[in-house]
C-alpha positions in Angstrom: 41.3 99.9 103.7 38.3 100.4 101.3 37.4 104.2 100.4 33.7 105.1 100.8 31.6 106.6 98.3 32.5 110.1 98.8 36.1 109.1 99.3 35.8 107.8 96.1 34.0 111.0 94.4 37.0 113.0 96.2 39.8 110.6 94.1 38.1 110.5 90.6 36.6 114.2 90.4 37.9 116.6 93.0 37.8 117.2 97.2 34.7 119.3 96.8 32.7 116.6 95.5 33.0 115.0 98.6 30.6 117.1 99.8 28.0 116.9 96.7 28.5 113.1 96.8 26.8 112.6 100.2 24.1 114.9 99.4 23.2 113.3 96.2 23.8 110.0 97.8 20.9 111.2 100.9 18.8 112.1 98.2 18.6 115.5 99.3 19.7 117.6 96.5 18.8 117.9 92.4 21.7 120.1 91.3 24.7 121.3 92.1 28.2 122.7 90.8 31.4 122.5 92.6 35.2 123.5 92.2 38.0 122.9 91.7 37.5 119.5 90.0 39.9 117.0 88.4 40.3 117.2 84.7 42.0 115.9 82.3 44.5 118.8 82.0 45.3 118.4 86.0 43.7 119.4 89.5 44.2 122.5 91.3 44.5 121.8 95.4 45.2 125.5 95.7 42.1 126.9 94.9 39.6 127.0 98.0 36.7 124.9 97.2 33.1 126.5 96.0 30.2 124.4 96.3 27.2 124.8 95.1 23.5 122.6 95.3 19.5 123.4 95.4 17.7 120.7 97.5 15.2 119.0 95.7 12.3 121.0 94.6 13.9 123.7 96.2 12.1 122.0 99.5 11.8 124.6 102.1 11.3 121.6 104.8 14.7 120.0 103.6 16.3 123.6 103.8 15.1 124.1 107.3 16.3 120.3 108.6 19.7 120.1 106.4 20.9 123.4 106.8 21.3 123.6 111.1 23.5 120.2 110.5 25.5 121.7 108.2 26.0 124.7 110.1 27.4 122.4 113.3 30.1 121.5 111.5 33.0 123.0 113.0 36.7 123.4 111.6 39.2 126.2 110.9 38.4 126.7 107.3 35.1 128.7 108.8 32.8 127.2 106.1 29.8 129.5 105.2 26.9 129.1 103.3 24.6 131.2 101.6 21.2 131.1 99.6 21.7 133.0 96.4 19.8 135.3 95.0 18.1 132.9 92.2 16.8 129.3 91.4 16.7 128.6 95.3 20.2 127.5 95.1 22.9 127.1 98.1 26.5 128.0 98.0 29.0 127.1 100.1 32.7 128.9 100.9 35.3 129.2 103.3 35.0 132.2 105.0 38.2 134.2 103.6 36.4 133.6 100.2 33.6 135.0 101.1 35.4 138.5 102.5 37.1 138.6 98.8 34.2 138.1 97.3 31.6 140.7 99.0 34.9 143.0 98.5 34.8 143.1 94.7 30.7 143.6 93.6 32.3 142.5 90.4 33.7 139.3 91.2 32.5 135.7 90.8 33.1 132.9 93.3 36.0 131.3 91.6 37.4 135.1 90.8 37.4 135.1 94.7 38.9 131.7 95.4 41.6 132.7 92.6 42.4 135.5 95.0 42.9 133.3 97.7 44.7 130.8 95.6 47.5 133.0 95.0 47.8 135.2 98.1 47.7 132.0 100.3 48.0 128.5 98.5 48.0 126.2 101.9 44.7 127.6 102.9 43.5 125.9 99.5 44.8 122.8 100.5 43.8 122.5 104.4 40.1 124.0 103.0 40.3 121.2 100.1 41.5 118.6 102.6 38.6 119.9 105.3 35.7 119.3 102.7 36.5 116.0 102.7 36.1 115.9 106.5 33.2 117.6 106.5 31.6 114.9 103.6 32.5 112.3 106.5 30.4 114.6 109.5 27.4 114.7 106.6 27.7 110.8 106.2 27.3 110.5 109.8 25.0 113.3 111.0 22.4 113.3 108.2 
């Protein structure tokens, strides 16, 4: 069986992109950021993904229409996502990365996902393996 184009973004670069592949690929987006990605030195299925994106022009209409579709997504990794506080940008974490991360005013995303990466390795995994569902929802629902 053929992979898809996000199935194929998930292989080369990382689960995460998954998600940033079908939003690039709907046109919808003009940035974005994600880990943990595949390098050269290895690939880290431990660490909870963190992705991040800013719809194009920072379009308030595409905000309003995306967004509820995103939010439908249902799953046990409790997926959350959250405007920041600059450049109209979008960011997107499991739950229990979100709790470490409000906890420590200090902290960046990835200091957060670290936390999670160590205290509970599987829940990087089943959240790494459940972006890649949810890239498959996106395909379908957007």
């Amino acid at each position: 069986m053929k992979a898809n184009y996000f199935e194929n973004a998930a292989m080369k670069y990382g689960a995460a992109n998954a998600v940033i592949a079908v939003l690039r690929h709907k046109k919808l987006i003009e940035w974005s950021s994600c880990a943990p990605n595949k390098t050269p030195l290895g690939y880290n299925e431990n660490c909870p993904p963190v992705i991040q994106w800013r719809f194009i022009n920072g379009c308030k209409d595409l905000e309003d229409r995306i967004l509820p579709i995103i939010n439908q997504y249902s799953s046990e990794i409790n997926w959350v996502i959250r405007k920041t506080k600059y450049n109209d940008r979008f960011r997107m974490l499991p739950k229990k990365v979100w709790d470490v991360y409000d906890s420590f005013p200090d902290y960046m995303p990835l200091d957060a996902a670290g936390e999670i990466e160590e205290s509970e390795p599987v829940f990087g995994v089943k959240a790494n393996q459940d972006a890649l569902k949810m890239a498959a929802y996106l395909d379908e629902n957007l």
